[in-house]
C-alpha positions in Angstrom: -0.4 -27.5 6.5 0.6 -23.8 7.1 -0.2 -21.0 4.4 1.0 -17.6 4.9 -0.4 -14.8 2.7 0.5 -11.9 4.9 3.8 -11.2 2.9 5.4 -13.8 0.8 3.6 -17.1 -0.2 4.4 -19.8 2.1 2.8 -22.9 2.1 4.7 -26.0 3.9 3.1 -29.7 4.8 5.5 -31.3 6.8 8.0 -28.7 6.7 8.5 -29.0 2.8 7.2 -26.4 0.7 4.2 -27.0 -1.9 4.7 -23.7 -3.3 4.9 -23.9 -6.7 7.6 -21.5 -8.7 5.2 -20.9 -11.9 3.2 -17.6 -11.8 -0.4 -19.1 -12.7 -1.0 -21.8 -10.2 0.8 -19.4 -7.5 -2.0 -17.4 -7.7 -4.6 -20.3 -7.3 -2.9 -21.8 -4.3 -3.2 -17.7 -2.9 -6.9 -17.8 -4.1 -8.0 -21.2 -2.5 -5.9 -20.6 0.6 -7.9 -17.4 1.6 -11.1 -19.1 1.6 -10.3 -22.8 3.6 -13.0 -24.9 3.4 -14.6 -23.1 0.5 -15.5 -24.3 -2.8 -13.8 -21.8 -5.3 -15.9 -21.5 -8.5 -13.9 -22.4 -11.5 -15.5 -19.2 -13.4 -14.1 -17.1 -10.3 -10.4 -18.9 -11.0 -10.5 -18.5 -14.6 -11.4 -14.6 -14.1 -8.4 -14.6 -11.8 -5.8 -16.2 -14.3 -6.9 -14.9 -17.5 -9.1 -11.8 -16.3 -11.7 -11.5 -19.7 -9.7 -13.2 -22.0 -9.4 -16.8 -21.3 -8.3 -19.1 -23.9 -9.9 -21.5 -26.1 -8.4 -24.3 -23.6 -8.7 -22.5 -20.2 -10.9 -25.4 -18.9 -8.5 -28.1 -19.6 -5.2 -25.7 -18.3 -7.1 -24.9 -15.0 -7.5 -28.9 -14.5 -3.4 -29.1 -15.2 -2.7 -26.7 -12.7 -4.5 -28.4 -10.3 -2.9 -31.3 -10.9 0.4 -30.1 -10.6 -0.8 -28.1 -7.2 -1.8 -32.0 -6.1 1.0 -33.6 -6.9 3.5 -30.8 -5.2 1.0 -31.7 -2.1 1.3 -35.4 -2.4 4.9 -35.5 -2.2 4.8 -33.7 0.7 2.3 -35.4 2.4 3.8 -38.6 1.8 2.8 -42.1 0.4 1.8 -43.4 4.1 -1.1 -39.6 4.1 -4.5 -40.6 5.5 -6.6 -39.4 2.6 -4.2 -38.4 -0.1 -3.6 -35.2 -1.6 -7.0 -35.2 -3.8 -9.4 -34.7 -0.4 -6.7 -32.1 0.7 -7.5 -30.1 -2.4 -10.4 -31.5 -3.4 -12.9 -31.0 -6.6 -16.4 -30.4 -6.2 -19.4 -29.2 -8.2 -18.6 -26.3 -10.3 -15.0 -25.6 -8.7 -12.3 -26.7 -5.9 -11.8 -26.2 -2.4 -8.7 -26.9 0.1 -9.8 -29.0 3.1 -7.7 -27.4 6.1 -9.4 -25.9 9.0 -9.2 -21.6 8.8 -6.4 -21.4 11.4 -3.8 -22.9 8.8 -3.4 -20.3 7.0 -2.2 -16.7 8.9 -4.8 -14.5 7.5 -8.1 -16.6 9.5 -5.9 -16.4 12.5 -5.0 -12.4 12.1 -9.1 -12.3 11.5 -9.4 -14.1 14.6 -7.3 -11.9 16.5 -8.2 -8.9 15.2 -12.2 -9.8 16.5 -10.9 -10.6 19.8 -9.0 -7.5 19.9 -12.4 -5.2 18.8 -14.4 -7.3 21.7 -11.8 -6.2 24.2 -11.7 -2.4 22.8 -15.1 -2.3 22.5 -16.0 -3.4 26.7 -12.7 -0.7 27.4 -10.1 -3.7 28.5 -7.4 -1.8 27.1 -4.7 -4.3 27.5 -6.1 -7.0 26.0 -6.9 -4.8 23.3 -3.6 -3.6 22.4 -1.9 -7.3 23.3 -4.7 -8.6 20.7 -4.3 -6.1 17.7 -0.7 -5.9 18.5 -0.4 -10.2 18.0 -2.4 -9.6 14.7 -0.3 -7.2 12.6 3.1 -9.3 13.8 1.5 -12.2 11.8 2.2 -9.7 8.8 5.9 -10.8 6.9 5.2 -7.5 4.6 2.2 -6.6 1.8 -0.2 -9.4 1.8 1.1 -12.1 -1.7 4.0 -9.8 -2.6 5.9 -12.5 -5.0 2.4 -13.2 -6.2 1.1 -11.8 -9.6 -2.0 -10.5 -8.5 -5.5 -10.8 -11.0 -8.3 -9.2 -10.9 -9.4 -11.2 -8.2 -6.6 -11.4 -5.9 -6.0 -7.8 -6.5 -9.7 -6.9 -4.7 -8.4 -9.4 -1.8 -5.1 -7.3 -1.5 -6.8 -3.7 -1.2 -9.5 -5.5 1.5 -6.5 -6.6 3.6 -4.4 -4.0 3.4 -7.0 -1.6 4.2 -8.0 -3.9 7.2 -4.1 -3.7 8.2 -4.5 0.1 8.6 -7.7 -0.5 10.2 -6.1 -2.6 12.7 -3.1 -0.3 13.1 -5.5 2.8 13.8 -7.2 0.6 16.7 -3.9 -0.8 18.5 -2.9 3.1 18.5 -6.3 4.1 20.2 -6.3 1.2 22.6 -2.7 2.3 23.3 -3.5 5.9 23.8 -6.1 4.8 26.4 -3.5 2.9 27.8 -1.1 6.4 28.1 1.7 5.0 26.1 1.6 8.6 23.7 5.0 9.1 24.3 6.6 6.1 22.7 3.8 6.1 20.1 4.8 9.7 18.6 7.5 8.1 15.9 5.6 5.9 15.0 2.6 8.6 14.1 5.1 10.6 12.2 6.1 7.9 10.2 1.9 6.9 9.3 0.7 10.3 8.7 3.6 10.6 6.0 2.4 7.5 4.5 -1.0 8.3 4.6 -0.8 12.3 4.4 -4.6 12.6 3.9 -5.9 10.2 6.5 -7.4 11.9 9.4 -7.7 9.0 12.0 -4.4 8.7 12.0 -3.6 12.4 11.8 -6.0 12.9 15.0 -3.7 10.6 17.0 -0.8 11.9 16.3 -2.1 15.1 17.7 -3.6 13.8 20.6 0.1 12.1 21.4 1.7 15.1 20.9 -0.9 17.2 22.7 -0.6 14.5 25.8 3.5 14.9 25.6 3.6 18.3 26.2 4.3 19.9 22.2 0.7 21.5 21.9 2.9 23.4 19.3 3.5 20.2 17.2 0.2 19.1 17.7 -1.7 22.4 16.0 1.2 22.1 13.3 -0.1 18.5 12.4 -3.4 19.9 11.5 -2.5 22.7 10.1 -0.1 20.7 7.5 -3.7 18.0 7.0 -5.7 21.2 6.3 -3.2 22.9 3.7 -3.3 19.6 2.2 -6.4 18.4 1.7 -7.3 21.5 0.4 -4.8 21.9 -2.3 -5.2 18.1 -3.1 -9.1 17.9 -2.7 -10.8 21.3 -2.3 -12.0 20.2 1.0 -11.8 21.2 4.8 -11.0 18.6 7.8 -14.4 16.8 9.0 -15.8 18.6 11.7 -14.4 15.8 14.1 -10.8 17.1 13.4 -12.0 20.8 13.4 -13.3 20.4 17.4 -10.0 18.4 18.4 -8.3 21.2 16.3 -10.3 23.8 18.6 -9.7 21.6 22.2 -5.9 21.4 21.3 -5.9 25.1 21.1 -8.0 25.8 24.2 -6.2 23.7 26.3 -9.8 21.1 26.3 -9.5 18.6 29.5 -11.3 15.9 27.7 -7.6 15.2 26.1 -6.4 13.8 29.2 -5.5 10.3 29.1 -8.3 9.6 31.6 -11.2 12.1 30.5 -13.6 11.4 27.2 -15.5 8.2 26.4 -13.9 4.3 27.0 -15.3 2.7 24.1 -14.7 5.5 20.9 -11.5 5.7 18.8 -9.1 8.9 19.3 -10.9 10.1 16.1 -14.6 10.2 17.4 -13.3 12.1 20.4 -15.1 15.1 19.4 -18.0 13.8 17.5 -21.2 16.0 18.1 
């Protein structure tokens, strides 16, 4: 079996697709496919489905869903499966699991990745680092169950991925600033800090790029556009972090040489007292 969350549903046994086309048990195939090998509480796939307001009948709905989820997997599996599509998605105490080791499904393998990648940054091998987070976010087909109607439960699982995305996207950047790639990296930090015009990670790179390719100009701009706007949006100054690169872009600092400043901190922490 392989599950893909990170973008469109996908899930194929076999090469045929168990994916089913109605909205409801959709959403419980995306639920039990982000926890393999974990029993899913019924209460927690009733919130998802019918948020507070499940009917009269939920109970006895839920259990027809996962029929229809098992017999989608069946015919995939084939009459000649070892096992048979009930121990694949299996019921147990007080909810249901699927029985497929984590690397099935893309988003235990992007985990897995993304560790690696943080052990690597973390002891300063740089190239590993970047190779790591870089494999990661290409296992991403676009925004995590985007055909999927998202509950109240999934819709939690969404924000904690795509959040980790940026996350991961911020630490690829540093390890590739380490690495002295700034030049290539400088469209790309245009492109984030308009998509995320109030993060400063991301903002702090994009000086430090700039900075390293020789347009100290552009880089003092990018902070002065940050500052404008988080104090018209928020009535607030940059952290102090950005304020010190903000002060070492303007006097010329060598700790923003590729080589100079600590191995193991992100671009952001460059400056931290």
């Amino acid at each position: 079996m392989r599950i893909q969350v990170l973008g469109p549903l996908s899930a194929e046994v076999n090469g045929g697709s168990i994916v089913p086309s109605a909205g409801k048990p959709r959403q419980i195939l995306s639920l039990l496919a982000l926890y393999p090998g974990r029993v899913m509480p019924v209460p927690t796939l009733m919130e998802e489905i019918w948020a507070t307001q499940p009917p009269q009948s939920a109970l006895t709905t839920l259990q027809t869903y996962i029929l229809q989820l098992r017999r989608r997997l069946g015919t995939a599996m084939g009459p000649g499966a070892p096992g048979g599509a009930k121990e694949v998605l299996a019921t147990r105490h007080g909810g249901y699991l699927l029985q497929i080791p984590p690397d099935c499904v893309d988003v235990h393998q992007y985990d897995r990745l993304t560790r690696e990648g943080q052990a690597a940054f973390e002891s300063g091998d740089d190239e590993v680092s970047a190779a790591r987070f870089k494999a990661a976010l290409g296992l991403w087909q676009g925004p995590a169950l985007v055909d999927v109607r998202l509950g109240p439960v999934l819709e939690i699982e969404v924000v904690r991925l795509e959040e980790s995305r940026l996350v991961t996207v911020e630490r690829r950047i540093d390890a590739d600033l380490r690495l002295g790639r700034h030049a290539e990296l400088i469209a790309e930090l245009i492109e984030l800090t308009a998509r995320h015009p109030q993060h400063e990670g991301l903002h702090s790179q994009a000086m430090v790029a700039l900075y390293r390719s020789g347009r100290q100009a552009s880089a003092l701009e990018v902070y002065r556009r940050l500052r404008v706007r988080l104090i018209e949006d928020l009535g607030v100054e940059p952290s102090p972090q950005l304020q010190r690169l903000h002060q070492a872009v303007l006097t010329v600092d060598p700790q923003l040489d590729v080589l100079a400043g600590p191995r193991h901190s992100s671009t952001y922490d460059l400056f931290t007292a």
